[in-house]
C-alpha positions in Angstrom: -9.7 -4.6 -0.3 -7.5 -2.1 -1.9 -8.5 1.4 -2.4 -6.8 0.6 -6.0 -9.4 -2.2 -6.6 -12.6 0.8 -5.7 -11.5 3.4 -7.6 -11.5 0.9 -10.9 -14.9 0.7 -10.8 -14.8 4.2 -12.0 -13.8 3.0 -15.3 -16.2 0.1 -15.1 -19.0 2.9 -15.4 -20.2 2.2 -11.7 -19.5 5.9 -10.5 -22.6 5.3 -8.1 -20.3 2.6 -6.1 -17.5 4.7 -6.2 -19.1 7.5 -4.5 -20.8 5.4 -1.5 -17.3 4.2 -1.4 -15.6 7.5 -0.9 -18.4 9.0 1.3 -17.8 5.9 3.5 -14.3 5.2 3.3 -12.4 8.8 3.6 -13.8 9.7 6.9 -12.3 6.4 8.4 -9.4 7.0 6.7 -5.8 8.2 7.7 -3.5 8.6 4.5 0.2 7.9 5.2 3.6 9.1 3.3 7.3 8.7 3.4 9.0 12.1 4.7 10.9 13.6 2.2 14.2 12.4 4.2 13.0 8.8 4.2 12.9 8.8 0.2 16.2 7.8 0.0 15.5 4.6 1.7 13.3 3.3 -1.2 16.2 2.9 -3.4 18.2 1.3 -0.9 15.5 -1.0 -0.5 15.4 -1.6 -4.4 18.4 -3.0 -4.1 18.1 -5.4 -1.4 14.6 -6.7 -1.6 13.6 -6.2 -5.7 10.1 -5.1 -5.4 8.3 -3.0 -7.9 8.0 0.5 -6.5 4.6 0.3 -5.4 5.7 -2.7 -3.1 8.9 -0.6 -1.9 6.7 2.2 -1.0 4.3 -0.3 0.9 7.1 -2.1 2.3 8.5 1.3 3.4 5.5 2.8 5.4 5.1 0.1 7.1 8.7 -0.3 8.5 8.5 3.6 9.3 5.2 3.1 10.8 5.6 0.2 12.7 3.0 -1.2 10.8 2.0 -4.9 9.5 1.2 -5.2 5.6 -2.0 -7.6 4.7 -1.7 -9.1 1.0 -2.4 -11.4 -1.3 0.7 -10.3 -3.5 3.8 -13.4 -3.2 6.4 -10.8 -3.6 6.2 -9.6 0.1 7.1 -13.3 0.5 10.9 -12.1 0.5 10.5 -9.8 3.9 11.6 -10.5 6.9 11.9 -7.6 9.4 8.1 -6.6 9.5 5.0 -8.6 9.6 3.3 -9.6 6.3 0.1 -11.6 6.8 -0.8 -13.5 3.5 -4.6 -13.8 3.0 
């Protein structure tokens, strides 16, 4: 479950769930970025693979990372060099 998905239930009123959510969630929680040198990469990757940025930036952590991306989205479909698991 995305952090994305939570956080709209702000707007759906249900502050209450969002909270619990945050109070459970962050402390288990290590936030990843890009270095600033690695930037450069996501336009590069534009190119090559056509993903929305959000995808690019996914699909970018993960390959710095070493990391496997779980999804339900079919446009990770295209990738090849790191593991996507499709749910």
């Amino acid at each position: 479950m995305s952090f994305w998905f939570r956080f709209s239930r702000v707007r759906d009123n249900k502050e209450d769930v969002f909270q619990k959510f945050i109070k459970d969630f962050l402390p288990k929680t290590k936030l990843l970025s890009l270095p600033k040198e690695e930037y450069k990469n996501l336009t590069e990757s534009k190119k090559n693979l056509n993903l929305d940025f959000d995808d690019l930036y996914q699909y970018n952590i993960a390959r710095f990372y070493n990391l496997n991306i779980v999804t339900l989205d079919n446009d990770f479909q295209k990738i090849k060099d790191i593991e996507i698991k499709f749910l």
